[in-house]
C-alpha positions in Angstrom: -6.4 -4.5 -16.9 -8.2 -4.0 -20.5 -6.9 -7.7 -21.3 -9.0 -9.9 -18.8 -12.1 -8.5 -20.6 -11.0 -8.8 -24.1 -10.3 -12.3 -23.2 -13.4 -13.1 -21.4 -15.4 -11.6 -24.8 -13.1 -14.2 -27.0 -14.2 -17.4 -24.8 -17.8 -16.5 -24.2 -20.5 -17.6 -26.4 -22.8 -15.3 -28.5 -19.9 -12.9 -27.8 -17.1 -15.3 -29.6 -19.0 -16.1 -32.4 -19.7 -11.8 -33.8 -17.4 -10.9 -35.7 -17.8 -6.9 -34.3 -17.1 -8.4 -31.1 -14.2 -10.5 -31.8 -12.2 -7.9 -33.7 -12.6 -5.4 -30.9 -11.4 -8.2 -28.2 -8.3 -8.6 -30.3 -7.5 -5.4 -30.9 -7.6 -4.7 -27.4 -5.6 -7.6 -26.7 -3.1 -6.1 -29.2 -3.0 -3.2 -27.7 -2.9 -4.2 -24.3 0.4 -6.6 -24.7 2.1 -3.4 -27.0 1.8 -1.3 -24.2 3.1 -3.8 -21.8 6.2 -4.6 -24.0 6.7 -1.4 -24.2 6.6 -0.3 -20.6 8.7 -3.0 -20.0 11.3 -1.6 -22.6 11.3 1.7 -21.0 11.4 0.7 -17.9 14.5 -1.6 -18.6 16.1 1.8 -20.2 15.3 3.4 -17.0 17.4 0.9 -15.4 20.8 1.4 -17.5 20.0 5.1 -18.1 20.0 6.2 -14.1 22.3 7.8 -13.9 21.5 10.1 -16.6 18.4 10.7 -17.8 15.9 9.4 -15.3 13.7 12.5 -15.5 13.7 12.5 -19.3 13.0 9.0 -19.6 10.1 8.9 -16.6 8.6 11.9 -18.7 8.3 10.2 -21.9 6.7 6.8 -20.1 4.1 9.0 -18.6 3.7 11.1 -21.9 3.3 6.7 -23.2 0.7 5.7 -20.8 -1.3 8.9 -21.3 -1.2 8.4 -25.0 -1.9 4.8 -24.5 -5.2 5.4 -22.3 -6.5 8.3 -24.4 -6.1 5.8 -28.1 -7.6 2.6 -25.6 -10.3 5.4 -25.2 -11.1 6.5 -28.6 -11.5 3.1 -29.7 -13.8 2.0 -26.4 -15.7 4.7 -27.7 -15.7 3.5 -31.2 -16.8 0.9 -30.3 -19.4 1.6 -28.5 -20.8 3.5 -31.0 -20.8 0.4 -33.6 -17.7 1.8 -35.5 -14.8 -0.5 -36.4 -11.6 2.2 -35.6 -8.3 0.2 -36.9 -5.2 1.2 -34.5 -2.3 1.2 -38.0 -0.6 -2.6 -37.5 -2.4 -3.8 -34.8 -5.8 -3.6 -36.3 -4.7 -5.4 -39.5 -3.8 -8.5 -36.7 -7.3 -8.1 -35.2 -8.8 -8.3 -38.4 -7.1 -11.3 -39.3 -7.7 -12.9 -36.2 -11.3 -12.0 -35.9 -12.0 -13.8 -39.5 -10.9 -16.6 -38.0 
């Protein structure tokens, strides 16, 4: 779970008070939550859509998750090497809540 770390970085001092830091923790956060709301989404579909397209829809939430891990990647690796990499939307949030 990328969340519990992103959360532990937000409470724990020298951590909580850089700035780097903190917009990373949030944006992870963000990201995080999205891609649980949105498994959650699918997987309600799933539900009403059985009968139907199950294989379709099981497809496209793998084809999410893999998506999901390789853009948590890119921006642990970003991150690691000291660059800010905004995700569109969710970085703006981070920002604003790293300012803070």
């Amino acid at each position: 779970m990328t969340f519990v770390p992103a959360i532990l970085f937000l409470l724990i001092l020298p951590y909580n008070t850089n700035r780097f830091v903190r917009f990373h923790a949030w944006q992870s956060l963000f990201l995080s939550i999205t891609g649980i709301l949105i498994s959650l989404l699918m997987s309600f579909a799933l539900v009403l859509f059985l009968v139907f397209e199950a294989n379709l829809l099981l497809t496209f939430k793998r084809l999410f998750w893999l998506t999901w891990l390789v853009l948590w990647l890119i921006c642990v690796l970003k991150a690691l090497n000291g660059q800010r990499f905004k995700i569109p939307i969710l970085g703006a949030l981070a920002e604003r809540q790293a300012s803070q």
